[in-house]
N, CA, C and O atoms as a GROMACS GRO file, in nm:
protein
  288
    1UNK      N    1   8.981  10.774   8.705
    1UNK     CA    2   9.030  10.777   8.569
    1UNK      C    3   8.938  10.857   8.477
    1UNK      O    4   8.940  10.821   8.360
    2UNK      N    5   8.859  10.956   8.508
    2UNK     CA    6   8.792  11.069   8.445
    2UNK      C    7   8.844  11.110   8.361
    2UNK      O    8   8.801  11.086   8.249
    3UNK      N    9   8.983  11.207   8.381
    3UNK     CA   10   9.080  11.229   8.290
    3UNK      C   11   9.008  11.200   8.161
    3UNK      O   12   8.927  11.109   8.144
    4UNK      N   13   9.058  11.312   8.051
    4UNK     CA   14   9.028  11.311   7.964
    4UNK      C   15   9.182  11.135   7.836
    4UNK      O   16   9.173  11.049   7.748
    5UNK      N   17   9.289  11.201   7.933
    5UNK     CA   18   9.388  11.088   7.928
    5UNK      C   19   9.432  11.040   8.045
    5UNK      O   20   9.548  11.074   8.070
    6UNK      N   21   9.388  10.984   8.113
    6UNK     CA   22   9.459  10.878   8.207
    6UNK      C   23   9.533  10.737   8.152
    6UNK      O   24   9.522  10.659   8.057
    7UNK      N   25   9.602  10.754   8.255
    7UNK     CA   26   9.712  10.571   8.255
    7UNK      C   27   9.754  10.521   8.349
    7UNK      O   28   9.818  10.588   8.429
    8UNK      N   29   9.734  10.400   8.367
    8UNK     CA   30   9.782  10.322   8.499
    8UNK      C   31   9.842  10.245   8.411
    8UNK      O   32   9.803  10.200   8.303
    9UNK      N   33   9.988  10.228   8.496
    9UNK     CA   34  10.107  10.136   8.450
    9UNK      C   35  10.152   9.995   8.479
    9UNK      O   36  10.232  10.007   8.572
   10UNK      N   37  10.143   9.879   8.450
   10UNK     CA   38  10.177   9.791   8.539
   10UNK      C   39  10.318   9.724   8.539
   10UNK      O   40  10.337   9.668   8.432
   11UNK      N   41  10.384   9.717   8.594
   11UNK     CA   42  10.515   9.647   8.481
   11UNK      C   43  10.526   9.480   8.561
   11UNK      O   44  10.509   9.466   8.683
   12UNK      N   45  10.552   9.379   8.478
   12UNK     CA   46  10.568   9.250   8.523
   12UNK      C   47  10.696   9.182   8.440
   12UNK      O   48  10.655   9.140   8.332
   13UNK      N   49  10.826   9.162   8.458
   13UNK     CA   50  10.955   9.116   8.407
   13UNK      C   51  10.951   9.254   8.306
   13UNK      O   52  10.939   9.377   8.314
   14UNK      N   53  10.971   9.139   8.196
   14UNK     CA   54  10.949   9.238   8.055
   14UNK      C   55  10.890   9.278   8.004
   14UNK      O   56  10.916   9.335   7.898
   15UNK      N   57  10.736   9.265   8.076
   15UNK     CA   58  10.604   9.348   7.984
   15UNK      C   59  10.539   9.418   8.039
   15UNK      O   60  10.493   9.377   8.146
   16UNK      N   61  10.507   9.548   7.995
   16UNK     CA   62  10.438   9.659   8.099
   16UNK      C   63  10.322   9.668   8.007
   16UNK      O   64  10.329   9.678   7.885
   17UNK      N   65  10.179   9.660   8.100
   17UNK     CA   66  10.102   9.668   8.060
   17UNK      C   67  10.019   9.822   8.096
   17UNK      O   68  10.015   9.860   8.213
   18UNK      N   69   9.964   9.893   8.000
   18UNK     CA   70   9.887  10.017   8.030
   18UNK      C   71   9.761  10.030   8.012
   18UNK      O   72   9.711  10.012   7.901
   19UNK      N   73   9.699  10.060   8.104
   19UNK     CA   74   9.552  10.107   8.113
   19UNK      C   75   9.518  10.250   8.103
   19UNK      O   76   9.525  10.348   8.178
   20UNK      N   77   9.463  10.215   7.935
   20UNK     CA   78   9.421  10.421   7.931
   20UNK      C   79   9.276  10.458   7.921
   20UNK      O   80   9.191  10.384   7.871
   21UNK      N   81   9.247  10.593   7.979
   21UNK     CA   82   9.107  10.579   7.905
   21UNK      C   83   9.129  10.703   7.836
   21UNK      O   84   9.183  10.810   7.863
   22UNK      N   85   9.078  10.661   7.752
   22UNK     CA   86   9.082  10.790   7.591
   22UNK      C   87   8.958  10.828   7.603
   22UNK      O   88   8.879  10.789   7.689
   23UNK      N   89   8.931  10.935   7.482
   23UNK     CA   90   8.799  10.960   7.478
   23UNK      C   91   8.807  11.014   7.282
   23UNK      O   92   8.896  11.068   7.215
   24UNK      N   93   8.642  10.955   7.242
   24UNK     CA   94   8.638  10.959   7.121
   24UNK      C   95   8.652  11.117   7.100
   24UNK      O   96   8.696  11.193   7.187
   25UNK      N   97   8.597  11.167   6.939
   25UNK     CA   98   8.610  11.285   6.922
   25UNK      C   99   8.470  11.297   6.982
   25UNK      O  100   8.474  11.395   7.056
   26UNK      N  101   8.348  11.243   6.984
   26UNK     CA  102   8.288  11.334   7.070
   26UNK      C  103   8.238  11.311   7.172
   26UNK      O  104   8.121  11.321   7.210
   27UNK      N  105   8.370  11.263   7.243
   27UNK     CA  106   8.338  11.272   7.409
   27UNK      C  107   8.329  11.192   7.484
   27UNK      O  108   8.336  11.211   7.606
   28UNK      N  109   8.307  11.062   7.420
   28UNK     CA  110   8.312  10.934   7.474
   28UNK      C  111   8.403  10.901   7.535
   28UNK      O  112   8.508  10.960   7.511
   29UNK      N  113   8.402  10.796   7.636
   29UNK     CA  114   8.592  10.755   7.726
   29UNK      C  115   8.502  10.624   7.686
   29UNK      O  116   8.384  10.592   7.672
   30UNK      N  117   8.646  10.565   7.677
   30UNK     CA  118   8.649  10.463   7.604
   30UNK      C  119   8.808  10.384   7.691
   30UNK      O  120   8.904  10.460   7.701
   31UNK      N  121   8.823  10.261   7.739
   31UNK     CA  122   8.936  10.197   7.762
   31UNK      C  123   9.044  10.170   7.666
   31UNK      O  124   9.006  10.170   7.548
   32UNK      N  125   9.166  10.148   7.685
   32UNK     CA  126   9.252  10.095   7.583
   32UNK      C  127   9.331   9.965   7.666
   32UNK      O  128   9.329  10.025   7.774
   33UNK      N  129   9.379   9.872   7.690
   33UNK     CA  130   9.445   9.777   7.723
   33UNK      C  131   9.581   9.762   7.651
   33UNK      O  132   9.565   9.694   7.549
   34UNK      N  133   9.710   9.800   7.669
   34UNK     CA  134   9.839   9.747   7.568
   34UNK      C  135   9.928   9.677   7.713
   34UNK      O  136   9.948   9.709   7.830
   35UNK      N  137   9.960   9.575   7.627
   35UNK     CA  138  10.113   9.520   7.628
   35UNK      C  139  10.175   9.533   7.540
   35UNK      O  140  10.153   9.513   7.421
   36UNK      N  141  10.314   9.592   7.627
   36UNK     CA  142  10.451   9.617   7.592
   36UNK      C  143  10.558   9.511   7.592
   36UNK      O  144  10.576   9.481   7.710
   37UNK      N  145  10.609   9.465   7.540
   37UNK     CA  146  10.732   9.375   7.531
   37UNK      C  147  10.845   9.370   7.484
   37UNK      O  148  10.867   9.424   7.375
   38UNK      N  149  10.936   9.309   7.547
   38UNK     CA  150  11.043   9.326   7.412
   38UNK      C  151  11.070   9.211   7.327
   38UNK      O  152  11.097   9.100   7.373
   39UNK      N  153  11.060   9.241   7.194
   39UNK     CA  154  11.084   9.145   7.107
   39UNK      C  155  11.226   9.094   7.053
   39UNK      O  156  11.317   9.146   6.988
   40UNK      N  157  11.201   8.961   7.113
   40UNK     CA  158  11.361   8.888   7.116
   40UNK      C  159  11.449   8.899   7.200
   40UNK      O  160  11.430   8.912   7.321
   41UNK      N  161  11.561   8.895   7.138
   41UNK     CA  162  11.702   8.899   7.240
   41UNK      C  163  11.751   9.120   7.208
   41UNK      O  164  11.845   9.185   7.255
   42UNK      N  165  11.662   9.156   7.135
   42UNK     CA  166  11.747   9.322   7.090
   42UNK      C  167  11.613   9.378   7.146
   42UNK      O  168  11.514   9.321   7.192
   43UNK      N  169  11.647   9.538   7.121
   43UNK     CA  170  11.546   9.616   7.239
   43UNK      C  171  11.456   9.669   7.178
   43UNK      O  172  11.408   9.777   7.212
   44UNK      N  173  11.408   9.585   7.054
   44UNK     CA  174  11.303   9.667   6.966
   44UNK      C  175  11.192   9.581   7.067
   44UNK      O  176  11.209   9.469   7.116
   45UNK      N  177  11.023   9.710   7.089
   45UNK     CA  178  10.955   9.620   7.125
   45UNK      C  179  10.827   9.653   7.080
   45UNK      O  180  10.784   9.757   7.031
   46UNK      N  181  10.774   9.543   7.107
   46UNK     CA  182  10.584   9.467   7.010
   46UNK      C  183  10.503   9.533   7.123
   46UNK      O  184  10.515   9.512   7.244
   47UNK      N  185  10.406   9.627   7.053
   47UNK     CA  186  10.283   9.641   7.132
   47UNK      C  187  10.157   9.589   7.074
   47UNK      O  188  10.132   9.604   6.954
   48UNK      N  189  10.078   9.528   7.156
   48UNK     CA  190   9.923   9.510   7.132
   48UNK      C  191   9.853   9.538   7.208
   48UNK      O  192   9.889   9.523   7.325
   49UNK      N  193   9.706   9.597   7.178
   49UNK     CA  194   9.606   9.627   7.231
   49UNK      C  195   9.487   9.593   7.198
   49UNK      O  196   9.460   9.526   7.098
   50UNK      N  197   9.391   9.645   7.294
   50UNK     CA  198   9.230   9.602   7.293
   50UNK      C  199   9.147   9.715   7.306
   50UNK      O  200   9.211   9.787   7.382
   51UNK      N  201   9.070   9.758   7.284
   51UNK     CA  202   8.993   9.827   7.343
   51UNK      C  203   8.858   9.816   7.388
   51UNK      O  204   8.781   9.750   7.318
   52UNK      N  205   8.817   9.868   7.489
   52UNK     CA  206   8.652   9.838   7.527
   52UNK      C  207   8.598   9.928   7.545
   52UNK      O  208   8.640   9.996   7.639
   53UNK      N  209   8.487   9.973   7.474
   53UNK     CA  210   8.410  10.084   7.506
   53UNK      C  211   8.275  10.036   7.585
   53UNK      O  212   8.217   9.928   7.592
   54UNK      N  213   8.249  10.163   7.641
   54UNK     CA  214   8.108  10.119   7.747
   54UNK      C  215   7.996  10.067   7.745
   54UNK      O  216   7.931  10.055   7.849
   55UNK      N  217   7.953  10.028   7.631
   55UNK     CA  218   7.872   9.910   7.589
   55UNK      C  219   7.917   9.783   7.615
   55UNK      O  220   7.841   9.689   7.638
   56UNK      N  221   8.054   9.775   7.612
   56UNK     CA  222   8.096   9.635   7.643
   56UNK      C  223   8.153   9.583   7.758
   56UNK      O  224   8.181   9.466   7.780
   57UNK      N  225   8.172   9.698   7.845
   57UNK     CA  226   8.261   9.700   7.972
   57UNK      C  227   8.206   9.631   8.070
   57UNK      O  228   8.287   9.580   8.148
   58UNK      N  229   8.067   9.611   8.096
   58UNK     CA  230   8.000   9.548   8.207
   58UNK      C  231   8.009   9.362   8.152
   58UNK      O  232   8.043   9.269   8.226
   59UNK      N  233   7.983   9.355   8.056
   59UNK     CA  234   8.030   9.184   8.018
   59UNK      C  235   8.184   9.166   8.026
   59UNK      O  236   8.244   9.075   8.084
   60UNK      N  237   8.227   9.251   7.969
   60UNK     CA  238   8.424   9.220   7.956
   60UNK      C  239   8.468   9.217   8.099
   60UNK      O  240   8.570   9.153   8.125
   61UNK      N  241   8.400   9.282   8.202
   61UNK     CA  242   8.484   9.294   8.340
   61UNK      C  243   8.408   9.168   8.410
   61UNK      O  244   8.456   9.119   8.512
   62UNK      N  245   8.311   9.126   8.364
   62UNK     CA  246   8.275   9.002   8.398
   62UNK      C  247   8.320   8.844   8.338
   62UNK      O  248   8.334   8.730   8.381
   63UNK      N  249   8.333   8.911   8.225
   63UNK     CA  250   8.437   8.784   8.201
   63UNK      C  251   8.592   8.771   8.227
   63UNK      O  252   8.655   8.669   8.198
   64UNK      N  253   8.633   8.851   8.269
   64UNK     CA  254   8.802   8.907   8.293
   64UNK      C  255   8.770   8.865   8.447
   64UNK      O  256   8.813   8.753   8.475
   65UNK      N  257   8.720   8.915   8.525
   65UNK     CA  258   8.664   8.858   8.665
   65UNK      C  259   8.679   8.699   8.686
   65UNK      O  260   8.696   8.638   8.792
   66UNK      N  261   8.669   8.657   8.574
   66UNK     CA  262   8.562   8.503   8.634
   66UNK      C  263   8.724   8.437   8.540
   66UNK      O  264   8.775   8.342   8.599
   67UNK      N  265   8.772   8.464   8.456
   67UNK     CA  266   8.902   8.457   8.378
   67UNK      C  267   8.986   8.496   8.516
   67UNK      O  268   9.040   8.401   8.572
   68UNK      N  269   8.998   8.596   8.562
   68UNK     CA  270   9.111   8.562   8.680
   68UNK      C  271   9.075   8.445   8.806
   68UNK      O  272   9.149   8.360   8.855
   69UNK      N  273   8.968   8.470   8.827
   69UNK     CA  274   8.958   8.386   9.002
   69UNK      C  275   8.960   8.253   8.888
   69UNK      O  276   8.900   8.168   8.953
   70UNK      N  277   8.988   8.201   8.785
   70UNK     CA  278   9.049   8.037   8.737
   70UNK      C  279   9.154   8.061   8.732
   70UNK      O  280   9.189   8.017   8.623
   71UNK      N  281   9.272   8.122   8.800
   71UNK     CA  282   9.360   8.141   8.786
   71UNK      C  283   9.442   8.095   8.905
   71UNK      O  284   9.561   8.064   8.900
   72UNK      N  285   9.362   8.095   9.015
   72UNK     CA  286   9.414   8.050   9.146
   72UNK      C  287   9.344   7.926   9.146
   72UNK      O  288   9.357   7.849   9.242
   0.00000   0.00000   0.00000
């Protein structure tokens, strides 16, 4: 995911989630996290996101880590 824009797609029922990595204006890559959904019963849909930049990525993937394996 070097790419200056990369995306990995995930889709699960109705919400597709995307993994991008952007990069600031100078140069930085930086993550983005969105879910996609659709809101309600009509086809308008809600996005939210997160982002993590590389200062924070080594704690966030450790807590997202330890947040999934409580999952099983």
């Amino acid at each position: 995911m070097a790419d200056k824009n990369k995306t990995q797609i995930i889709r699960a029922g109705n919400r597709t989630y995307f993994l991008d990595v952007r990069q600031t204006k100078d140069g930085r890559n930086y993550l983005v996290i969105t879910e996609s959904r659709f809101k309600g019963d009509g086809k308008e849909r809600e996005r939210q996101s997160i982002r993590v930049f590389p200062e924070q990525s080594a704690e966030f993937l450790e807590e997202l880590t330890t947040a999934i394996w409580s999952l099983k």
